[in-house]
C-alpha positions in Angstrom: 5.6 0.9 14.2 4.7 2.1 10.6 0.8 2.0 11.6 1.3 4.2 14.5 3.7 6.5 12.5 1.1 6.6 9.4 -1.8 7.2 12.4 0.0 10.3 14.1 0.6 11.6 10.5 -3.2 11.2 9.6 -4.1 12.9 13.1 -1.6 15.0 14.7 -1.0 18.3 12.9 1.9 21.0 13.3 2.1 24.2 13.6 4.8 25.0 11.5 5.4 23.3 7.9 8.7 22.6 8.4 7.5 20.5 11.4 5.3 18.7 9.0 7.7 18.4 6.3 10.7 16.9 8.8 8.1 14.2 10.6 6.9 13.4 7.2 10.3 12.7 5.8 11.1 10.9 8.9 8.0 8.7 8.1 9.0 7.5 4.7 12.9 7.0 5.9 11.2 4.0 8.9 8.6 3.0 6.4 11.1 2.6 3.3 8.8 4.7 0.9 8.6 7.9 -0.7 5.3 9.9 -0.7 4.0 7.2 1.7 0.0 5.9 1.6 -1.7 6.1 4.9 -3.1 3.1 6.0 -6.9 3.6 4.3 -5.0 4.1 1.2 -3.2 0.7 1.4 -6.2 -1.1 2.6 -8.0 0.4 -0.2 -5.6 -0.6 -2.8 -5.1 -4.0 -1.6 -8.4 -4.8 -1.9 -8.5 -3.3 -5.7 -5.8 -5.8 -5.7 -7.8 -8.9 -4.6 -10.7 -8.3 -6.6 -8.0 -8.0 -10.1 -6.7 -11.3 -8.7 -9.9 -13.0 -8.4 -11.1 -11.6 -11.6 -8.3 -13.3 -13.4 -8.5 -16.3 -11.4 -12.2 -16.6 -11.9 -12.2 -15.4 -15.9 -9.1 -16.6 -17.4 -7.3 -19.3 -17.3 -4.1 -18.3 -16.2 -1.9 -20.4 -13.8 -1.9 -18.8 -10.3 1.9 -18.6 -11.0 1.0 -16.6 -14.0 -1.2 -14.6 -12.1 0.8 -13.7 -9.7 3.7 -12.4 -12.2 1.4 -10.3 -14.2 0.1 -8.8 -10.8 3.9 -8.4 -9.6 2.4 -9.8 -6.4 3.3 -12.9 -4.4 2.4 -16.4 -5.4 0.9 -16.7 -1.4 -1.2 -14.0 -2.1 -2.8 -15.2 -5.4 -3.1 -18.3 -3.3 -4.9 -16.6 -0.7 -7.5 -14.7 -3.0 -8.4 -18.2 -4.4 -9.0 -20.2 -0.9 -11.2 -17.2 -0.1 -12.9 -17.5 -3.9 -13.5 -21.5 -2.4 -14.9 -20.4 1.2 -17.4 -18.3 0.0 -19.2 -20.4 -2.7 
């Protein structure tokens, strides 16, 4: 649902601003957010994220618990970046 919103917000354009301004606060009350990041944003900031992750996994030697509270991310996710570190080496 919050793809197809984000998509018809990326593509689909008003006539009238307060058009735009109702469907986009209509967006960010489904979606839960405030000012919300279409989906190339996200997918562009998550993979920022993966490459911090792996950086620290790969250069320090923090715990992946650690990791994952200095990231404010899950500990599945730190988990995640490191079995992909494994499959590629």
């Amino acid at each position: 649902m919050k793809a197809i919103l984000r998509f018809l917000d990326k593509y689909i354009r008003f006539e009238e601003p307060e058009t735009i301004h109702t469907f986009r606060k209509e967006i960010d009350k489904i979606t839960g957010k405030t000012n919300a990041m279409d989906i190339l944003e996200e997918i562009v900031a998550e993979k920022r994220l993966r490459v911090v992750i792996r950086n620290l996994l790969t250069q320090t030697s923090y715990s992946v618990e650690q990791i994952a509270k200095l990231a404010d991310v899950s500990l599945d996710f730190v988990k995640d970046v490191k079995k992909s570190i494994r499959r590629k080496k």
